[in-house]
C-alpha positions, 0 to 999 in steps of 0.5 A: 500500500502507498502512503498518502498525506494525512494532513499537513499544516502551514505555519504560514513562515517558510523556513522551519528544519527542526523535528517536531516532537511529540510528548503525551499526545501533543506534538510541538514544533518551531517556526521562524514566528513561534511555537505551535503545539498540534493534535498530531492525528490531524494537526489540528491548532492547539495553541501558537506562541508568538516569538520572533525570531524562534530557533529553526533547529527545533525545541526541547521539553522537560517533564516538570515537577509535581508543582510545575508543570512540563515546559518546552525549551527554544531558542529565541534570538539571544533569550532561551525562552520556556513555556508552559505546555498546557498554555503555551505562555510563558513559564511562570517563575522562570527567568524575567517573564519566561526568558533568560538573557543568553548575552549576559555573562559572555560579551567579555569587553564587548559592548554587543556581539551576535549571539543566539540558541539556534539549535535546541538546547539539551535537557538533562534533569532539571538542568536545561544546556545551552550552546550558541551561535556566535558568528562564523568569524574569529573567536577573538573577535565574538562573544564568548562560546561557553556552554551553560546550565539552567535551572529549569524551574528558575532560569538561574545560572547553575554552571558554564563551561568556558570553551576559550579560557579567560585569563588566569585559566588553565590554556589562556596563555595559547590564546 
C-alpha cells in the first residue's frame, strides 16, 4: 500500500528544519514566528506562541515537577525562552517573564556581539544546556562560546563551561 498525506499544516513562515516532537499526545514544533503545539492525528491548532525570531533547529521539553508543570525549551534570538505546555505562555517563575538573557555573562569587553540558541538546547534533569551561535568569524573577535546550565524551574545560572579560557585559566596563555 502507498502512503498518502494525512494532513499537513502551514505555519504560514517558510523556513522551519527542526523535528517536531511529540510528548503525551501533543506534538510541538518551531517556526521562524513561534511555537505551535498540534493534535498530531490531524494537526489540528492547539495553541501558537508568538516569538520572533524562534530557533529553526527545533525545541526541547522537560517533564516538570509535581508543582510545575512540563515546559518546552527554544531558542529565541539571544533569550532561551520556556513555556508552559498546557498554555503555551510563558513559564511562570522562570527567568524575567519566561526568558533568560543568553548575552549576559559572555560579551567579555564587548559592548554587543551576535549571539543566539539556534539549535535546541539539551535537557538533562532539571538542568536545561545551552550552546550558541556566535558568528562564523574569529573567536577573538565574538562573544564568548561557553556552554551553560539552567535551572529549569528558575532560569538561574547553575554552571558554564568556558570553551576559550579567560585569563588566569588553565590554556589562556595559547590564546
Amino acid at each position: 500500500e502507498h502512503l498518502k498525506v494525512a494532513w499537513m499544516f502551514r505555519t504560514g513562515k517558510a523556513g522551519s528544519e527542526g523535528v517536531p516532537i511529540v510528548v503525551d499526545g501533543v506534538m510541538y514544533l518551531t517556526a521562524p514566528d513561534g511555537v505551535y503545539a498540534l493534535v498530531p492525528e490531524t494537526g489540528e491548532l492547539l495553541w501558537k506562541h508568538d516569538a520572533t525570531p524562534t530557533a529553526l533547529r527545533g525545541l526541547a521539553y522537560w517533564k516538570g515537577t509535581g508543582r510545575l508543570h512540563s515546559r518546552l525549551f527554544a531558542g529565541n534570538g539571544h533569550f532561551l525562552l520556556a513555556l508552559d505546555v498546557t498554555t503555551g505562555k510563558p513559564a511562570a517563575g522562570f527567568g524575567n517573564e519566561g526568558r533568560v538573557d543568553l548575552k549576559a555573562g559572555v560579551l567579555g569587553d564587548l559592548k554587543d556581539g551576535r549571539y543566539a540558541l539556534e539549535s535546541p538546547p539539551a535537557v538533562f534533569g532539571d538542568i536545561v544546556i545551552t550552546g550558541c551561535s556566535n558568528g562564523e568569524g574569529s573567536p577573538s573577535a565574538g562573544a564568548y562560546g561557553d556552554i551553560r546550565g539552567w535551572d529549569a524551574k528558575t532560569g538561574r545560572l547553575v554552571w558554564t563551561f568556558h570553551t576559550v579560557p579567560r585569563p588566569g585559566e588553565a590554556g589562556s596563555e595559547t590564546w
